[in-house]
C-alpha positions as CSV (number, residue, x, y, z in Angstrom):
1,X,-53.3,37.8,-19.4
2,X,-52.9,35.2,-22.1
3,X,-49.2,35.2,-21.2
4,X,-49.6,33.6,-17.5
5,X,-51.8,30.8,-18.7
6,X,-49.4,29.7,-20.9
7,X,-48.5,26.3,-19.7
8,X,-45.1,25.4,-18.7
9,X,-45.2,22.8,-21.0
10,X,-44.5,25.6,-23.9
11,X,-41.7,26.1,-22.4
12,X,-39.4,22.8,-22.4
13,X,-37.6,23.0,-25.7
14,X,-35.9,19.8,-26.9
15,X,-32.5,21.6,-25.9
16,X,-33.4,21.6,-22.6
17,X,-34.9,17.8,-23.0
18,X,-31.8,17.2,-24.1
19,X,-29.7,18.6,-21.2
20,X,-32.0,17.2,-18.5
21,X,-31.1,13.4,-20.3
22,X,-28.3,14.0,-20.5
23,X,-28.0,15.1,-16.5
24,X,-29.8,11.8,-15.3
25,X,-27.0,10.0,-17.5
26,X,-24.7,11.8,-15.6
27,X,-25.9,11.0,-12.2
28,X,-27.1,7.1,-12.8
29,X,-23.4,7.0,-14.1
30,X,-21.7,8.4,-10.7
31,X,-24.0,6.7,-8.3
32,X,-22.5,3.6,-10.5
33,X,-18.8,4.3,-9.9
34,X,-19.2,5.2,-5.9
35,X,-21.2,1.7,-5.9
36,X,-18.4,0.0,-8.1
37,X,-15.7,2.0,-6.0
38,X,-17.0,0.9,-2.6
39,X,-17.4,-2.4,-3.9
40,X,-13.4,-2.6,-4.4
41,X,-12.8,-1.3,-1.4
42,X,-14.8,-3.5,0.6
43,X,-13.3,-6.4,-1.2
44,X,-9.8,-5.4,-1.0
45,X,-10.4,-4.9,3.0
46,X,-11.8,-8.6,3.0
47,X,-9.2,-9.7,1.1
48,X,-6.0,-8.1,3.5
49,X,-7.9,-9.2,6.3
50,X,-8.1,-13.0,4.9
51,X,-4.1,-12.3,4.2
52,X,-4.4,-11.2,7.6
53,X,-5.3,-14.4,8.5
54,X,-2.6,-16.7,7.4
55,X,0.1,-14.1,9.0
56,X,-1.2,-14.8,12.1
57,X,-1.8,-18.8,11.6
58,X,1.8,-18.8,10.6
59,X,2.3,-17.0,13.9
60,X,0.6,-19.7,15.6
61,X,2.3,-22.1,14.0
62,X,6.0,-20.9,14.9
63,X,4.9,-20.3,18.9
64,X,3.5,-23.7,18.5
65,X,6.6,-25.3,17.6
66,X,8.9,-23.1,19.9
67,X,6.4,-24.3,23.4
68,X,7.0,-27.9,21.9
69,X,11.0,-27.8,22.1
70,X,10.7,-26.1,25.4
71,X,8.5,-28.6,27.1
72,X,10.1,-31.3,25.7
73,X,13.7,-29.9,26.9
74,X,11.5,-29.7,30.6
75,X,10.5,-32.9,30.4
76,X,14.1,-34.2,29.4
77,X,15.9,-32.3,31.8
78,X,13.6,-34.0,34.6
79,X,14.2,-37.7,33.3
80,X,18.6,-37.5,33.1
81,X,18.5,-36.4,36.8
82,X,19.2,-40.1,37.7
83,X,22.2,-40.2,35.3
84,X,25.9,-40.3,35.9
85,X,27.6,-37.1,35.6
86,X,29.3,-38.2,32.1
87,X,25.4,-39.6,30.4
88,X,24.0,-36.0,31.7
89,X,27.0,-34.0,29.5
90,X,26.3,-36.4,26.5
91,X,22.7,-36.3,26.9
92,X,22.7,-32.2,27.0
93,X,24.7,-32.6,24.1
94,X,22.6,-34.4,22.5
95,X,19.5,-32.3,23.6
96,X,21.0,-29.0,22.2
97,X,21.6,-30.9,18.6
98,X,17.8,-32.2,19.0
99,X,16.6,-28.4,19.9
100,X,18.7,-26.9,17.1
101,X,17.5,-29.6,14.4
102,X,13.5,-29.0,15.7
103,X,14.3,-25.0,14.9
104,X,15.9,-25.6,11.9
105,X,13.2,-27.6,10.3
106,X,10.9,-25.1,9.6
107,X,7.9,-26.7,7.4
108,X,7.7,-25.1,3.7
109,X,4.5,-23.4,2.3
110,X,3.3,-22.8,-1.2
111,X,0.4,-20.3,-2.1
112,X,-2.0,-20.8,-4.7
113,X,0.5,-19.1,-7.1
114,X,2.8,-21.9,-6.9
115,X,5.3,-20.2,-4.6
116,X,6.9,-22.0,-2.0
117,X,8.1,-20.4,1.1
118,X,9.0,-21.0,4.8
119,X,9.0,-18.0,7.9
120,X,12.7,-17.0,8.8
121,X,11.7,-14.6,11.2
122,X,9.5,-13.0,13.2
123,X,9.8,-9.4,13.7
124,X,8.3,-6.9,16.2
125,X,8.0,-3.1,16.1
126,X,6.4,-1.9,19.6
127,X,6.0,1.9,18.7
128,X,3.3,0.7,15.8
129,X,2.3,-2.2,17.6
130,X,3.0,-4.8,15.2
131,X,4.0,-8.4,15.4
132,X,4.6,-10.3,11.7
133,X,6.3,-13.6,10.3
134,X,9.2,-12.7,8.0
135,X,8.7,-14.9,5.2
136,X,11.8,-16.2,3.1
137,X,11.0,-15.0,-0.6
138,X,9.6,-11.8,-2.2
139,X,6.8,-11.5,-4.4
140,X,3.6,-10.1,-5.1
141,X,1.4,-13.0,-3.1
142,X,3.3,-13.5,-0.4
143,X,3.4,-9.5,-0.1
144,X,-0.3,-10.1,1.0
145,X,0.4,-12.2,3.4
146,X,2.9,-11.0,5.4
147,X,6.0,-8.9,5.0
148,X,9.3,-10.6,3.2
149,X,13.0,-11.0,3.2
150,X,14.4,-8.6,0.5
151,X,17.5,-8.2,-1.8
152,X,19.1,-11.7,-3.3
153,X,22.3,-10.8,-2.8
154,X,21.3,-11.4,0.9
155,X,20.4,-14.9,0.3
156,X,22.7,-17.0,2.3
157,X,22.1,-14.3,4.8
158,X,20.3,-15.1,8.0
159,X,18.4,-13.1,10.6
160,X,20.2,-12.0,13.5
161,X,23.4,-12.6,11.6
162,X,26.6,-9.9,10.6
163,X,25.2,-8.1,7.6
164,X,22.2,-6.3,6.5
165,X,18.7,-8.0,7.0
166,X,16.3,-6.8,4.6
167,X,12.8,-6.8,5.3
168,X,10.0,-5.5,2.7
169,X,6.3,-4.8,3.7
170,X,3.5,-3.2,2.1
171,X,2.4,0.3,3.1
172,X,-1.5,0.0,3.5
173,X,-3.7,2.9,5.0
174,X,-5.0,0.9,7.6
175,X,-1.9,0.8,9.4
176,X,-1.3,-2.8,8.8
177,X,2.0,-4.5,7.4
178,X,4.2,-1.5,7.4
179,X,1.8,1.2,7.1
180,X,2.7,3.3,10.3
181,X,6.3,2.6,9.3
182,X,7.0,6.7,9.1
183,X,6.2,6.8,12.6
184,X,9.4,5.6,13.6
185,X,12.3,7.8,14.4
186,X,15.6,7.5,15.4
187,X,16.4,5.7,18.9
188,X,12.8,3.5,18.7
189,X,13.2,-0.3,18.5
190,X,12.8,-3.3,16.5
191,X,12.8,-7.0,17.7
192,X,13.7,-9.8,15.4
193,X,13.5,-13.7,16.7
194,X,14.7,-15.7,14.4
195,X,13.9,-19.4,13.9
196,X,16.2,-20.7,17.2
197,X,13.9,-18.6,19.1
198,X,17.1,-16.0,20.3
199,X,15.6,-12.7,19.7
200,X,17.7,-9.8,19.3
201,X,16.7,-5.4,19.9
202,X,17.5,-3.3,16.4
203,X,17.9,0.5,17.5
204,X,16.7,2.7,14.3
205,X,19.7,5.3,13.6
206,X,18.2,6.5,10.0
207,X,15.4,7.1,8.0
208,X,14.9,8.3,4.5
209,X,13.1,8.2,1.3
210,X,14.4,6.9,-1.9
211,X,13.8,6.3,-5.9
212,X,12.9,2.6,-6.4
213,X,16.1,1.9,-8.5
214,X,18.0,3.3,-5.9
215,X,19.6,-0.3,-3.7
216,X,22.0,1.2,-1.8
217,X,20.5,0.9,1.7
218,X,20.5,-2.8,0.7
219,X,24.6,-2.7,0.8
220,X,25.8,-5.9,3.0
221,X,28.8,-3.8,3.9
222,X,28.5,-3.2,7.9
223,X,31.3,-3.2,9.5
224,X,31.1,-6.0,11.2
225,X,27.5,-5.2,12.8
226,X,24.3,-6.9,12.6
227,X,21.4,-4.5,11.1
228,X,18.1,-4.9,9.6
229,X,16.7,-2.4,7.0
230,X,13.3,-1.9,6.5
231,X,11.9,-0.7,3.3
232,X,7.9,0.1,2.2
233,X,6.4,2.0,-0.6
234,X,5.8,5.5,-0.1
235,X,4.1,8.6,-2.2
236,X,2.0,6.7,-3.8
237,X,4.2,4.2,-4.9
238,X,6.7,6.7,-6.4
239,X,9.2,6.0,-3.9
240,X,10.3,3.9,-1.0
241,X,10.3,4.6,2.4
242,X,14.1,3.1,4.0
243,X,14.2,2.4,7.9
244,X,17.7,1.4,9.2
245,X,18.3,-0.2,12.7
246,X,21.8,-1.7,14.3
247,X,21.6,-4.0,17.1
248,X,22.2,-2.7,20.3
């Protein structure tokens, strides 16, 4: 009888004081690291969406431009109606160096990093709904922004161009950039409008994964063609994703 009114009291040893501390340690410190883990996460979503964000003003910006040219070339073509037939061949002479300079000066940009950059292209992959300036360097900032032109051997190379346009984009798990680039398979499409506003269809005929140090797909050696590779990061950054198109 003396034994059931002993109080429970008797029975918390300082072992056991010890392991319940030493629980609510435990716990205080996980509900920490899912705060400070959703925290990041949040924060990196704001911070690709605010990337987000100048992609498409860049967007803006090139559409912008490319309306201009064209309603100025309307508004030309209405004024050298009353011209002899000799002032309308100089004039559209004329006209098409005008159209061709406005393209070609595409306005540089510089990020807070100090890098300096311009959009070359803008490129368009219908499967994965996905529209994105090109931009003309490679680096870790301007990887948040938008996807890049790759490889400097391929400097002097231009889009829509003979050779191999390489184009690097980041593989995010919200399908942006070129997250949903695995989806692709041979015989989908890829349109690339480059700078003069002619936009050409890329035809994908390969796909394959590779080590980082492995270049090869970058090779400028075509045949004569016109192609653009497409490269992202795959198994967790381990390897690289390679997407090969030809025009068609």
């Amino acid at each position: 009888m003396n034994q059931i009114l002993v109080t429970e009291k008797l029975y918390v040893t300082p072992e056991l004081k010890r392991k319940k501390k030493l629980y609510k340690i435990q716990f205080f410190i996980s509900v920490l690291l899912v705060c400070l883990l959703s925290s990041y996460y949040i924060y990196a979503e704001y911070d690709r969406n605010k990337s987000e964000e100048v992609s498409k003003q860049l967007l803006s910006e090139v559409k912008i431009e490319n309306d201009d040219t064209i309603k100025q070339a309307e508004e030309d073509d209405v004024i050298i109606v009353v011209l002899s037939e000799r002032e309308v061949q100089q004039t559209q002479i004329q006209e098409t160096q005008e159209i061709s300079s406005t393209n070609n000066e595409i306005s540089s940009n510089t990020t807070i990093g100090g890098v300096t950059y311009t959009t070359e292209a803008i490129i368009t992959i219908p499967k994965i709904g996905i529209t994105y300036p090109v931009l003309s360097e490679t680096s870790d900032e301007l990887l948040e922004i938008s996807v890049n032109r790759y490889w400097p051997e391929a400097d002097k190379l231009k889009p829509n161009e003979v050779g191999n346009y390489c184009i690097v984009g980041h593989n995010y798990r919200n399908g942006k950039m070129f997250g949903r680039l695995s989806e692709l398979e041979n015989g989908d499409k890829i349109q690339l409008q480059d700078m003069t506003g002619r936009t050409l269809e890329y035809e994908v005929y390969n796909k394959y994964i590779v080590n980082p140090t492995d270049t090869r797909c970058t090779s400028q050696l075509t045949n004569g063609r016109k192609e653009v590779t497409l490269i992202t990061c795959t198994n967790y950054g381990t390897q690289r994703l390679v997407v090969k198109c030809r025009e068609v």
